[in-house]
matplotlib code that plots the C-alpha trace (Angstrom):
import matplotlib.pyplot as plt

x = [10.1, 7.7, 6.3, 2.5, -0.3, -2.7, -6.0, -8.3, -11.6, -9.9, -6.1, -3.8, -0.6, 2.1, 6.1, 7.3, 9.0, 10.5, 7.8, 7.1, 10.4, 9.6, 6.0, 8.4, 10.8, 8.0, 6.6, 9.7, 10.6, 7.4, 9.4, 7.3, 8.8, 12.0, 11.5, 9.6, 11.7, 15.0, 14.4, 17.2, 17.0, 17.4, 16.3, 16.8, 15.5, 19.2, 17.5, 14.2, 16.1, 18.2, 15.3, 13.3, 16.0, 16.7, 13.0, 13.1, 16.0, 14.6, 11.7, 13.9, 15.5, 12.5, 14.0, 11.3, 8.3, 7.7, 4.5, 3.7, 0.2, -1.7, -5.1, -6.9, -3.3, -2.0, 1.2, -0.6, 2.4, 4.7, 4.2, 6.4, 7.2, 10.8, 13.3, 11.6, 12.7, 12.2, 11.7, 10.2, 7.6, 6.5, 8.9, 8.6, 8.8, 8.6, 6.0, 7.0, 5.0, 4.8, 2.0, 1.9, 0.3, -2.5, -3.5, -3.3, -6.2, -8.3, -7.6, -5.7, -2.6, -4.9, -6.5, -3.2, -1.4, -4.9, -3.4, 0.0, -0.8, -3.0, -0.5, 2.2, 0.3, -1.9, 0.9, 4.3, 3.6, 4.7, 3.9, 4.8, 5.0, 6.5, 6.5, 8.3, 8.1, 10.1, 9.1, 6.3, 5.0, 1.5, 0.0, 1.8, 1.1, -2.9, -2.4, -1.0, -3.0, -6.3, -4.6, -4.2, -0.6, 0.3, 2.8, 5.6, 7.6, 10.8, 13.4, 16.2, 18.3, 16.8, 16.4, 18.8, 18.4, 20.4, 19.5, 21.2, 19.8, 16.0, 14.4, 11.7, 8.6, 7.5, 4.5, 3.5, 0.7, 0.7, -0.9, -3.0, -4.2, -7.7, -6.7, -9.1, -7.5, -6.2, -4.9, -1.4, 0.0, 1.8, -1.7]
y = [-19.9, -17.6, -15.1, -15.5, -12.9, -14.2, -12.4, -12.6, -10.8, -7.6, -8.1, -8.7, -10.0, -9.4, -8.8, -6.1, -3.6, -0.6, 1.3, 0.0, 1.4, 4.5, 2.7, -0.2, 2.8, 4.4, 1.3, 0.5, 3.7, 2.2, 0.9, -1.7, -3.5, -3.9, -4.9, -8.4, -8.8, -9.0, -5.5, -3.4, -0.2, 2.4, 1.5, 3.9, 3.7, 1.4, -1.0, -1.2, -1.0, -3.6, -5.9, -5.3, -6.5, -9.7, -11.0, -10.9, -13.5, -15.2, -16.1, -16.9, -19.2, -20.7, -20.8, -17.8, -16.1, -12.7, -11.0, -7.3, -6.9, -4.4, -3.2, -0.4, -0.5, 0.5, -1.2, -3.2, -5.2, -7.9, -11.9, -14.9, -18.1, -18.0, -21.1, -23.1, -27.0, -29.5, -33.5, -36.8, -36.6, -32.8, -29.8, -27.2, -23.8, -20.6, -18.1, -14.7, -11.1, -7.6, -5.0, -1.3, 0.4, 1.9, -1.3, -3.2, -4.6, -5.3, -9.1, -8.2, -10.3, -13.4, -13.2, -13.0, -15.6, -17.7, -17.5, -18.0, -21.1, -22.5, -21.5, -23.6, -27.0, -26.8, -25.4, -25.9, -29.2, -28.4, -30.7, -28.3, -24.5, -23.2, -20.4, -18.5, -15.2, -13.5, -14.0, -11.9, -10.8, -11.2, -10.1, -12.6, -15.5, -14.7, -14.4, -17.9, -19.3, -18.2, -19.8, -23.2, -23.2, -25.7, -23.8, -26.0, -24.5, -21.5, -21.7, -20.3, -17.6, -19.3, -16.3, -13.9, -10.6, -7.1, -6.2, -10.3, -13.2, -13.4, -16.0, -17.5, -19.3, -21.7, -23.3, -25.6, -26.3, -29.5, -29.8, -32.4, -30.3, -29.2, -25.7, -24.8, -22.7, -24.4, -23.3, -22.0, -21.6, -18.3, -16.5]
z = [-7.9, -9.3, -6.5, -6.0, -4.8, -2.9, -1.9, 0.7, 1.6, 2.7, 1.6, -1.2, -0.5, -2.8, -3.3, -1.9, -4.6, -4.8, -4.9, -0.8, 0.1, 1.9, 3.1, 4.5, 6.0, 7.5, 9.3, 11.1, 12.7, 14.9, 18.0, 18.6, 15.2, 16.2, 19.7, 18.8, 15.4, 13.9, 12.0, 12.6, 14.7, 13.5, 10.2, 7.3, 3.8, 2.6, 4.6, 2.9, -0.2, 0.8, 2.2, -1.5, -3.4, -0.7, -0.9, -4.7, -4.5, -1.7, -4.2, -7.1, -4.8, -3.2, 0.1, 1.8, 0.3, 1.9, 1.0, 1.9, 2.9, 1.6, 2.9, -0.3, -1.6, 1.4, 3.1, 6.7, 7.2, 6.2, 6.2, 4.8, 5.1, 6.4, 5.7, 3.9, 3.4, 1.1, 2.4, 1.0, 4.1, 3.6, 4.0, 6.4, 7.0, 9.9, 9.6, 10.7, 10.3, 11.7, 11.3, 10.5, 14.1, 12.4, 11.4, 14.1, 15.8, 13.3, 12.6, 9.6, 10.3, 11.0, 8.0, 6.0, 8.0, 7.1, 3.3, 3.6, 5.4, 3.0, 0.5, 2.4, 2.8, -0.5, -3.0, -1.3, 0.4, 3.7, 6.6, 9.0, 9.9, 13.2, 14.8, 17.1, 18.7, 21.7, 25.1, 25.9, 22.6, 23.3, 20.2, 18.2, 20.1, 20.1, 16.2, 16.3, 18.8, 16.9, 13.6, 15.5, 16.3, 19.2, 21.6, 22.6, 24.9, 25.4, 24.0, 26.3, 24.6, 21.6, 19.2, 18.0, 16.4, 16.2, 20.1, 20.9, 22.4, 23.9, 25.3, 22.4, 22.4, 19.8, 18.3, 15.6, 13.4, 11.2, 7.9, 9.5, 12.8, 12.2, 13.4, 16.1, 18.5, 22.2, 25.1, 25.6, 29.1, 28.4, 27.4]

ax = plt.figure().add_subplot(projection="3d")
ax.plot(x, y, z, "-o")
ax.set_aspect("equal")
plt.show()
């Protein structure tokens, strides 16, 4: 698969390259990165390198599509659409993102996770997208809850990363859920 841009009001979202390297490097020496996601710590400039190279296959292979987000060309984060399946009834896929701190706060995420999701359903014919987040990342759950993510429970010791097993909470959002934002018990 071909990667895609998409564009919003504020945003363009497009493959990371090598000219994001030391933007992508930068970003992660935040701590707050690696504490909700499977980023390694510390993370040096190999590993944006690496990471550059890895979502340019992903694409060819059409099993994730990882955008970088970009705010007046600037790097505001990273989005994609993480393991993505093919099936007869719809396929489906896990979102995933993390901001840059100076950019945080301003709905940015929201309105890129807005158009990866469309993206999903309308061009990828997905019938699902999940999410999951560890236990107690606030932030990210309000992003998915304003999207119209259902949450659906924890997952005990249910994600892994570099740091080892955390407890995970998960949420869904069907193509055919109307996305208006419901309560969740942990927020």
């Amino acid at each position: 698969m071909d990667p895609v841009s998409l564009r919003t009001e504020r945003l363009v979202l497009s493959i990371p390259t090598e000219a994001d390297i030391d933007a992508i490097t930068a970003a992660c020496q935040d701590p707050e990165v690696p504490r909700w996601t499977t980023v390694p710590s510390p993370y040096t400039r190999q590993h944006a390198a690496d990471f550059v190279e890895l979502v340019a296959g992903w694409w060819a292979d059409g099993v994730e599509t990882v955008w970088a987000i970009r705010k007046d060309d600037a790097l505001a984060g990273m989005i994609g659409l993480h393991r993505i399946t093919a099936h007869p009834h719809g396929g489906e896929a896990e979102i995933g993102f993390w901001g840059v701190a100076e950019f945080r706060g301003q709905g940015l995420m929201g309105e890129a996770a807005r158009a990866v999701i469309d993206y999903g359903f309308d061009e990828l014919g997905l019938a699902r997208i999940a999410w999951r987040a560890v236990a107690g990342n606030v932030a990210s759950a309000r992003t998915a809850r304003s999207l119209g993510f259902r949450y659906e429970g924890l997952l005990r010791q249910g994600l892994t990363s570099p740091r080892g097993r955390d407890d995970g909470w998960v949420a869904g959002l069907l193509a055919s859920d109307d996305r208006t934002p419901v309560a969740w018990p942990v927020l």
